[in-house]
C-alpha positions as a Markdown table, in Angstrom:
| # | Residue | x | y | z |
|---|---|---|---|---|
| 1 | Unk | 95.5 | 124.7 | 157.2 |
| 2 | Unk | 98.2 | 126.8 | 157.1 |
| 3 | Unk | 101.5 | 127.0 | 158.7 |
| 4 | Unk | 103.3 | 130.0 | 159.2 |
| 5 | Unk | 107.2 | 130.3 | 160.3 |
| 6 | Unk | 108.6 | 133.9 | 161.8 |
| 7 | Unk | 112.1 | 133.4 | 160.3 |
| 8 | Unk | 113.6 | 136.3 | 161.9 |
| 9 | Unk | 112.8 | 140.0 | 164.5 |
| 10 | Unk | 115.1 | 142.4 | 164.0 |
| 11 | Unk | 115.5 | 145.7 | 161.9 |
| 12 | Unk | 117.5 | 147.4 | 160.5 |
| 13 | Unk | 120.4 | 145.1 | 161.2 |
| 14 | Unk | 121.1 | 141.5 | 161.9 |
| 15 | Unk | 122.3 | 140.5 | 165.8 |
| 16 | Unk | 123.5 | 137.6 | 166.7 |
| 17 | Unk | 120.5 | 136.3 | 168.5 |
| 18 | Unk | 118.1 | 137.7 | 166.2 |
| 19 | Unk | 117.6 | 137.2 | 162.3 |
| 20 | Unk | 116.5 | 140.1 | 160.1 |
| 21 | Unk | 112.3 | 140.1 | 160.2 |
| 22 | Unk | 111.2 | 137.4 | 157.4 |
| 23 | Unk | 108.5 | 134.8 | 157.5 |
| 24 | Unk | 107.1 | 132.0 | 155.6 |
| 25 | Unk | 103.7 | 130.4 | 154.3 |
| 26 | Unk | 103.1 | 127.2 | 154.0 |
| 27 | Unk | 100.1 | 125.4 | 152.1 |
| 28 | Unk | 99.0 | 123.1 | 150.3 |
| 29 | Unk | 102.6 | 122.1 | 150.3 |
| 30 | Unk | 103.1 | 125.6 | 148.1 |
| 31 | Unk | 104.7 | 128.1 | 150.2 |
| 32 | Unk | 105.7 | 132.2 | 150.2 |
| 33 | Unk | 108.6 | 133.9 | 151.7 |
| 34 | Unk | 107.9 | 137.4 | 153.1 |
| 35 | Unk | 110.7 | 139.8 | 152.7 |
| 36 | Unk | 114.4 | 138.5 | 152.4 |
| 37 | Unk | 117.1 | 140.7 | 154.2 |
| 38 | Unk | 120.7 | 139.3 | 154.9 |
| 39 | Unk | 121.1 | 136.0 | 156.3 |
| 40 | Unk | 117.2 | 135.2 | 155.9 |
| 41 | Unk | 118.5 | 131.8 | 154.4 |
| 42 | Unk | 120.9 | 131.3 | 156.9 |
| 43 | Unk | 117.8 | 131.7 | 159.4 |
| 44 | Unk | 115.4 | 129.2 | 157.4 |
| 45 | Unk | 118.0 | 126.7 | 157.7 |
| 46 | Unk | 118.6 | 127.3 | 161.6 |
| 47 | Unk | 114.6 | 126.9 | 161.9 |
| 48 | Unk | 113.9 | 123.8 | 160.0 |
| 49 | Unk | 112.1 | 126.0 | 156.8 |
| 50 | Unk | 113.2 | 124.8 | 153.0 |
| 51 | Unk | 113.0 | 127.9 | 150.8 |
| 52 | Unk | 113.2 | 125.6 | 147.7 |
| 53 | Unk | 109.4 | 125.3 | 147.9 |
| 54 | Unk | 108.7 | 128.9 | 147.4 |
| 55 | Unk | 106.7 | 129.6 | 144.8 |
| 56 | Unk | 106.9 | 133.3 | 145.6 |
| 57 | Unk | 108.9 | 136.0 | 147.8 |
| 58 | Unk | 106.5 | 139.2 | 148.6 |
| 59 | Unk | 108.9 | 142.0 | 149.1 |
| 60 | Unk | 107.3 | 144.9 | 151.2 |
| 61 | Unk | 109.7 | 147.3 | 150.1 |
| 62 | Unk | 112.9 | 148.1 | 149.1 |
| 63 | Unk | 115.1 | 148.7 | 152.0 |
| 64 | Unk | 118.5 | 146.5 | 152.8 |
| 65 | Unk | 117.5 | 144.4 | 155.4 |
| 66 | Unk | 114.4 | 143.6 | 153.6 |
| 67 | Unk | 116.1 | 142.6 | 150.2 |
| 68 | Unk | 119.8 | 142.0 | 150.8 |
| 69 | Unk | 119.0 | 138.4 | 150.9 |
| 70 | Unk | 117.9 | 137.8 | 147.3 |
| 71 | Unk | 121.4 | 137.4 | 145.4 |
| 72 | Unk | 122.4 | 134.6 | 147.9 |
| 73 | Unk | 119.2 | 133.1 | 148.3 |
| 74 | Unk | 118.5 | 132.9 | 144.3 |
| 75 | Unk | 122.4 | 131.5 | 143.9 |
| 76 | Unk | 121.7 | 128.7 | 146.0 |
| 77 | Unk | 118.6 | 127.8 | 144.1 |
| 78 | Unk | 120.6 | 127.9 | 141.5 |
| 79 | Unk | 123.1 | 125.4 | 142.9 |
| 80 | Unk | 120.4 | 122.9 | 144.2 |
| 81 | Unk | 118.9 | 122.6 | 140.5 |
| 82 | Unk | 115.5 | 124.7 | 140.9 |
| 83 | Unk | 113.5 | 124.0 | 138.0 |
| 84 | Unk | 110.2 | 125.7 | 139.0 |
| 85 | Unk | 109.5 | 129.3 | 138.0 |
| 86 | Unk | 110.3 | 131.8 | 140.9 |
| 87 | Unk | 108.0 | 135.1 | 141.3 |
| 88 | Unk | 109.1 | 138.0 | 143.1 |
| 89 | Unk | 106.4 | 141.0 | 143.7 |
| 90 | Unk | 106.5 | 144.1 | 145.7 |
| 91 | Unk | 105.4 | 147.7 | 145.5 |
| 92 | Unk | 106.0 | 150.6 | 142.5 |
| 93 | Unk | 109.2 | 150.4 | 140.8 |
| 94 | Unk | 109.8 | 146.4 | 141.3 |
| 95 | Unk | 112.1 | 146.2 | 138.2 |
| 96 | Unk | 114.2 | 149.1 | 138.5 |
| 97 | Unk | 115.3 | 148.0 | 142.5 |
| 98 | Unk | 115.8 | 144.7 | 141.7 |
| 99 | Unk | 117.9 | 144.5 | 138.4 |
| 100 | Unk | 120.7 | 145.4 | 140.3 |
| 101 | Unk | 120.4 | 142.7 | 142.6 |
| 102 | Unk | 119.7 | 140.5 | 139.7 |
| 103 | Unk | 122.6 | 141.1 | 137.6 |
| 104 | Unk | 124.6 | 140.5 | 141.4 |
| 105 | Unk | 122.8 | 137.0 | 141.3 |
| 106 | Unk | 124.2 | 135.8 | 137.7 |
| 107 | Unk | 122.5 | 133.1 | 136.0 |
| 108 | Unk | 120.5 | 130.8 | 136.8 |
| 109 | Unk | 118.7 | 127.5 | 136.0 |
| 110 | Unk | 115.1 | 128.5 | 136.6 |
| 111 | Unk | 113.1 | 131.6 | 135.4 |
| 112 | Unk | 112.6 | 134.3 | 137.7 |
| 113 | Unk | 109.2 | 136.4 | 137.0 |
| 114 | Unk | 108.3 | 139.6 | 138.3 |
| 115 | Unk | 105.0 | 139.9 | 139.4 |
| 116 | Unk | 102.8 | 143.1 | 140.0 |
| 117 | Unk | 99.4 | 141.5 | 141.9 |
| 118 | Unk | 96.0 | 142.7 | 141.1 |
| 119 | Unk | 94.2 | 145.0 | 143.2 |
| 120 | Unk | 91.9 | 142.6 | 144.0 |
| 121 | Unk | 94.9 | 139.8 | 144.8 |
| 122 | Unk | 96.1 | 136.8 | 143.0 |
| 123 | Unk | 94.9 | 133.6 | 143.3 |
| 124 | Unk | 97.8 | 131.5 | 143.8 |
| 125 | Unk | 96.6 | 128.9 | 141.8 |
| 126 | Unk | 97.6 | 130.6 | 139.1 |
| 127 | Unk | 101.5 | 130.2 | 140.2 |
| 128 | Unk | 101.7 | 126.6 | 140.6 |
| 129 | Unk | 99.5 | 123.3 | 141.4 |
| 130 | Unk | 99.0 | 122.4 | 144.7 |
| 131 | Unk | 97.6 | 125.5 | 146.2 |
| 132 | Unk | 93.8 | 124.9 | 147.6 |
| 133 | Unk | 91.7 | 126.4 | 145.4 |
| 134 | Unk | 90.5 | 130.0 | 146.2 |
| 135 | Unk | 93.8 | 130.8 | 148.2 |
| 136 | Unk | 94.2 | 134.3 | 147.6 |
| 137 | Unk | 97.2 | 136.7 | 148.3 |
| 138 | Unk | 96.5 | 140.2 | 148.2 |
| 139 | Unk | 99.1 | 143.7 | 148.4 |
| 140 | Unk | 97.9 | 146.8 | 150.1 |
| 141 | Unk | 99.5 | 150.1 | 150.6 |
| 142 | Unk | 101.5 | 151.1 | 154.1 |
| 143 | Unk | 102.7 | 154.2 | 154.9 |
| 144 | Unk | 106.7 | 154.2 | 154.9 |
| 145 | Unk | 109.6 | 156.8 | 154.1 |
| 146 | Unk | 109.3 | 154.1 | 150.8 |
| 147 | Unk | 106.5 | 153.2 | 148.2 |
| 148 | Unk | 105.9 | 150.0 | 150.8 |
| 149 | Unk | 102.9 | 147.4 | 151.1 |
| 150 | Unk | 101.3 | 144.6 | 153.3 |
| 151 | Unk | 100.2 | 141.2 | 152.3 |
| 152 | Unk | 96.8 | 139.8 | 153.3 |
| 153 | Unk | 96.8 | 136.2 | 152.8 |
| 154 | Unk | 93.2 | 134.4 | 152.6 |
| 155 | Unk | 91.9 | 130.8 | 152.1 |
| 156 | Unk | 88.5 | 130.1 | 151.9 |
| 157 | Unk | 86.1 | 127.0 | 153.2 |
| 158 | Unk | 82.9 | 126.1 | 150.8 |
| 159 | Unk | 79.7 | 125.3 | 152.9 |
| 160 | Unk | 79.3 | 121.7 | 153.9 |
| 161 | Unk | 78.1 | 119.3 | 151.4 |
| 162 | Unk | 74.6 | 118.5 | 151.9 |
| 163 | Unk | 73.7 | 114.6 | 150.9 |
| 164 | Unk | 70.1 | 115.0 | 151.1 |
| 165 | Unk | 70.5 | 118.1 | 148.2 |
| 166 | Unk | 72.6 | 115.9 | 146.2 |
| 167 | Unk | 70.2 | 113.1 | 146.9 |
| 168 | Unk | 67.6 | 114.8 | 145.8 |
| 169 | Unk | 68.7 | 116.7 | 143.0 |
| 170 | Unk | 70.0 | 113.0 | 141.6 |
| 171 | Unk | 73.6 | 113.4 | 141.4 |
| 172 | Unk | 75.6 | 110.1 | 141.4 |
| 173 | Unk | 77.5 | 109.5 | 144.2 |
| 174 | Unk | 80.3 | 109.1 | 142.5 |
| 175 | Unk | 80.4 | 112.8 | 141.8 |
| 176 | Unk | 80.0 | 114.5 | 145.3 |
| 177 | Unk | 83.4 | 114.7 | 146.0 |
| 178 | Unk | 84.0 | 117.1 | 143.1 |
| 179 | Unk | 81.5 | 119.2 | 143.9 |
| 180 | Unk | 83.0 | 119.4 | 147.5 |
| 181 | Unk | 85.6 | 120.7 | 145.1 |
| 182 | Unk | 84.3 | 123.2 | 144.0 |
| 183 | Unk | 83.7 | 122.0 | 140.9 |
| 184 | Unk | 80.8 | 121.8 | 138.3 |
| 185 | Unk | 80.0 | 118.7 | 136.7 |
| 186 | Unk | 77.7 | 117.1 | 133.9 |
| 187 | Unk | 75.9 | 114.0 | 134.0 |
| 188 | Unk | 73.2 | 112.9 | 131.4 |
| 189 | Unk | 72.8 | 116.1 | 130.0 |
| 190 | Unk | 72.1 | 118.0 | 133.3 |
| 191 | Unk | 74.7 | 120.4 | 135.0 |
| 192 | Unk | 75.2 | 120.4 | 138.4 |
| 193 | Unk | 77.1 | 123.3 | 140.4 |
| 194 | Unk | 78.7 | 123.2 | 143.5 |
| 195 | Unk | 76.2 | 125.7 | 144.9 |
| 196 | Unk | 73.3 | 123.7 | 144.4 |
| 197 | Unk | 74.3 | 120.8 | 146.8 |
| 198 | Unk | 76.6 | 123.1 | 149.7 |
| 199 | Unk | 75.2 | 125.0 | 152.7 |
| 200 | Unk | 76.7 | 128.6 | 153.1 |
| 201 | Unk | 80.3 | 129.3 | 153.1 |
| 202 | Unk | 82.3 | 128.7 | 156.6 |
| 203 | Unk | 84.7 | 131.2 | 158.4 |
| 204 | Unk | 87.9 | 130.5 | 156.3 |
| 205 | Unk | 91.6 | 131.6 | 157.2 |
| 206 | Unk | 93.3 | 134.8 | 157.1 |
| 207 | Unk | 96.8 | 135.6 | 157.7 |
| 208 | Unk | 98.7 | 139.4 | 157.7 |
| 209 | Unk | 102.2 | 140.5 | 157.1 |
| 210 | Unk | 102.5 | 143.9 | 157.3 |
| 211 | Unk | 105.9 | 145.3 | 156.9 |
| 212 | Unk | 107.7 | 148.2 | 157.4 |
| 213 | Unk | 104.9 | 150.5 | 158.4 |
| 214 | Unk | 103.1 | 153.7 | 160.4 |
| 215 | Unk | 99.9 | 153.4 | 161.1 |
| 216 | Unk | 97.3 | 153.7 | 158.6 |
| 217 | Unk | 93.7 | 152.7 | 157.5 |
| 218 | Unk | 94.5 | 150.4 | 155.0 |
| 219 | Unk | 96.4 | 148.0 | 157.5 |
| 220 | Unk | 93.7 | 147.9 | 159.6 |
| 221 | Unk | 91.1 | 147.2 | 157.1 |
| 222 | Unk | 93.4 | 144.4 | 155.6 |
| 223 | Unk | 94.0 | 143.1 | 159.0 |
| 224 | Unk | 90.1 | 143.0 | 159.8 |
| 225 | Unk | 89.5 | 139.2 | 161.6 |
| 226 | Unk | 92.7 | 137.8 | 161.3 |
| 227 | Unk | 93.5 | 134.6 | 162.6 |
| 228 | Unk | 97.4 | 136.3 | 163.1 |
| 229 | Unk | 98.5 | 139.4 | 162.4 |
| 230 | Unk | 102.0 | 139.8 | 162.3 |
| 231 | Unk | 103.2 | 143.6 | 162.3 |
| 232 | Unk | 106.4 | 145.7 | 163.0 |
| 233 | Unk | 106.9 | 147.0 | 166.6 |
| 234 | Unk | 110.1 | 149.0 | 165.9 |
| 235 | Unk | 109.7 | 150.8 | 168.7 |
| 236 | Unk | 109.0 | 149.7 | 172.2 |
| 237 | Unk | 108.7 | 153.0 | 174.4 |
| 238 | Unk | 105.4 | 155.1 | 174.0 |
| 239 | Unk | 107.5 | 158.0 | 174.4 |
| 240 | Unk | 109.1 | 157.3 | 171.0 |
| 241 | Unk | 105.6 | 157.7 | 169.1 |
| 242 | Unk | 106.9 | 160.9 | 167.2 |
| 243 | Unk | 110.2 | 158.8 | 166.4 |
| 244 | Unk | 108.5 | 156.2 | 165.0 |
| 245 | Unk | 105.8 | 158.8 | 162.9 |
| 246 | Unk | 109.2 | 160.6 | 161.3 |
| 247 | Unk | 110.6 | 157.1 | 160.4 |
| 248 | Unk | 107.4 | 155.7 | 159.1 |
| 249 | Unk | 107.5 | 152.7 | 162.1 |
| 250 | Unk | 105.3 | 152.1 | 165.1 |
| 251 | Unk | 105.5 | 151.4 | 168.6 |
| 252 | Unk | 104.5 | 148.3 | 170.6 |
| 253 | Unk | 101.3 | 150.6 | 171.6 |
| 254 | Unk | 100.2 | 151.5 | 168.0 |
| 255 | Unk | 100.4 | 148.0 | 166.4 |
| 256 | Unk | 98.5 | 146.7 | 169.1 |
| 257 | Unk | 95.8 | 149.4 | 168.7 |
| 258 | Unk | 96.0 | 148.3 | 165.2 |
| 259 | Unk | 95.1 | 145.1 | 166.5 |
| 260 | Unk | 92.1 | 145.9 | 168.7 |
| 261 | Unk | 90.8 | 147.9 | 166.3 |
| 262 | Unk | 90.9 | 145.2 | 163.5 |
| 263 | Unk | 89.4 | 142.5 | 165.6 |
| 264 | Unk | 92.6 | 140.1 | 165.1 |
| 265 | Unk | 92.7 | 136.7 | 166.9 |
| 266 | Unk | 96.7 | 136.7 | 167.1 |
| 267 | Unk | 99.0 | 139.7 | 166.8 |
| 268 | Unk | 102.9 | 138.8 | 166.9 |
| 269 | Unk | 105.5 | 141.8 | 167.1 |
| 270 | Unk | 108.1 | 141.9 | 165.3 |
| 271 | Unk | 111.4 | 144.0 | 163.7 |
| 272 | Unk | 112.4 | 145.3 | 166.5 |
| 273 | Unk | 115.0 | 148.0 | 166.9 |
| 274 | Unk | 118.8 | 146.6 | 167.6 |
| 275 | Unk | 118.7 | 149.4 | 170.9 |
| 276 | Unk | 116.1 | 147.2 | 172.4 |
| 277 | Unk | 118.1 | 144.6 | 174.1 |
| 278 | Unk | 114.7 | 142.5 | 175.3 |
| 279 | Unk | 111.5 | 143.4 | 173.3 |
| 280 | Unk | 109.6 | 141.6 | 176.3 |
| 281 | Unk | 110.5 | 144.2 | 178.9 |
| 282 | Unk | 108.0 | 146.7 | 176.4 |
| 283 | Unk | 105.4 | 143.7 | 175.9 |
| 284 | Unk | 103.1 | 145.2 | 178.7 |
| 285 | Unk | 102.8 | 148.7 | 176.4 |
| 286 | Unk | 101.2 | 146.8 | 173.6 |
| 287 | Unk | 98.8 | 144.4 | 175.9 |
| 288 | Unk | 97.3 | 147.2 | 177.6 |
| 289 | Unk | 96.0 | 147.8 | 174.5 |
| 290 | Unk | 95.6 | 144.2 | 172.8 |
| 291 | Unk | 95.8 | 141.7 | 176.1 |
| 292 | Unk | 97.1 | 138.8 | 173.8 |
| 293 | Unk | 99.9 | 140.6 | 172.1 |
| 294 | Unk | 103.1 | 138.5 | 172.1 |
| 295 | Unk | 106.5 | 139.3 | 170.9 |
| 296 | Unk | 107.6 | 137.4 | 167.9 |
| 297 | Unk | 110.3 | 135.2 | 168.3 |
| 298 | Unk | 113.1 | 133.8 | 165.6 |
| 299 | Unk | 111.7 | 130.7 | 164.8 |
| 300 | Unk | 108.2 | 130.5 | 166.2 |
| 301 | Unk | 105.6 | 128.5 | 164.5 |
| 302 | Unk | 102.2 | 127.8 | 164.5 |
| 303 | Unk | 99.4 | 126.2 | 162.3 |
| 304 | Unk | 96.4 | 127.9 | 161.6 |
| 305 | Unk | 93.1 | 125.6 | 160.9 |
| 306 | Unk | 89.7 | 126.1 | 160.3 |
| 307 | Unk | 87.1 | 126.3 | 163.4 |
| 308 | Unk | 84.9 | 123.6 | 163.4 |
């Protein structure tokens, strides 16, 4: 399963009834923290979240309110003894905008990494123990004023294990459960793989973040199937479509063609401009378009688990 947190909604700047947009992901009892503007660990703390755990913070891009966070963030890690490695990634030019904020955050106790992922993503495995095995983040390009990017976060479910294969095939008992694993194991001489003894794979999870953004292909092929799909609806208003094209943002209309068009399950708005005073009063521009559309709130929650 996985459990996301939508730590803050607002852009640009922090209001007093609405944190700077930032989110978490939680599994396996690893977790990631999407973007970090000002007061994003003020907002964790409000909402119950422990950034401690992170293993990782995915930056979309460089802008204030989506990095002013990190000095005070990485000083109280400091201060509560982190001893884990901490990874930061983001687009193009990752060490050259960060140092400065670096330098700002002084020593500290643990080793921070920066991280450029793959094209074809990062199996998160590789950053710490505990993440399920095939759990997969992935950066694609957005279209902002900014070298920017998305995250597409997937997990994967093997085929169910099939008794009479194992049966047959004479693997001891004792050894299913690794091969529900995933894993391939020996036994007098004879290798078996997990293949051998599972059906086909099962829908697994996939989860969307998609920053600071216009519309754009890659988003929507990222976004394809999502089980939520959480992407910036700067703008409320139809009317301000050209506003939001010169800015690099979207409207409440445009993420939630995005939506339709990518077949998500759940699409949450979010960074909303400070001038809109209630997001909701624009909600019925994006669910002519996507009928489920809701707007994010500061500390909404949910947990995502595989169909069965």
């Amino acid at each position: 399963m996985i459990d996301v947190c939508l730590l803050g909604t607002s852009a640009l700047l922090p209001l007093p009834e609405r944190a700077l947009t930032a989110a978490t992901l939680g599994c396996g009892g690893r977790s990631i923290l999407f973007d970090c503007g000002e007061g994003t660990q003020t907002a964790a703390r409000r909402h119950g979240v422990s950034l401690m755990k992170a293993d990782l913070i995915a930056l979309t891009h460089y802008h204030g309110d989506h990095i002013f966070g990190l000095p005070g963030l990485l000083q109280t890690m400091h201060s509560l003894n982190r001893a884990e490695p901490l990874y930061l990634t983001g687009p193009e030019g990752l060490l050259q905008e960060l140092s400065p904020l670096l330098r700002l955050a002084g020593r500290t106790c643990f080793e921070i990494r920066l991280l450029t992922l793959p094209p074809e993503g990062l199996p998160l495995s590789e950053l710490a123990q505990g993440w399920p095995d095939g759990a997969r983040l992935t950066a694609f390009p957005t279209r902002h004023r900014v070298p920017s990017q998305g995250y597409r976060f997937d997990l994967p479910r093997a085929g169910k294990f099939q008794p009479q294969k194992a049966l047959a095939l004479g693997v001891p008992v004792a050894l299913w459960k690794l091969l529900q694993k995933g894993e391939t194991v020996e036994h007098g001489g004879v290798t078996f793989r997990p293949e051998q003894v599972l059906g086909p794979a099962r829908k697994g999870l996939r989860f969307v973040f998609s920053g600071d953004t216009a519309p754009c292909e890659a988003l929507t092929q990222n976004a394809a199937g999502a089980d939520l799909f959480i992407c910036e609806g700067t703008y409320g208003e139809d009317e301000q479509a050209a506003l939001a094209a010169e800015y690099g943002h979207m409207t409440f209309a445009e993420a939630a063609q995005t939506a339709r068009e990518a077949n998500v399950k759940a699409l949450w708005l979010a960074h909303f401009s400070q001038r809109m005073e209630n997001p909701a009063d624009y909600l019925p521009n994006a669910q002519a378009f996507f009928p489920g559309a809701v707007c994010g709130q500061d500390g909404m929650r949910t947990v995502l688990h595989f169909e069965e």
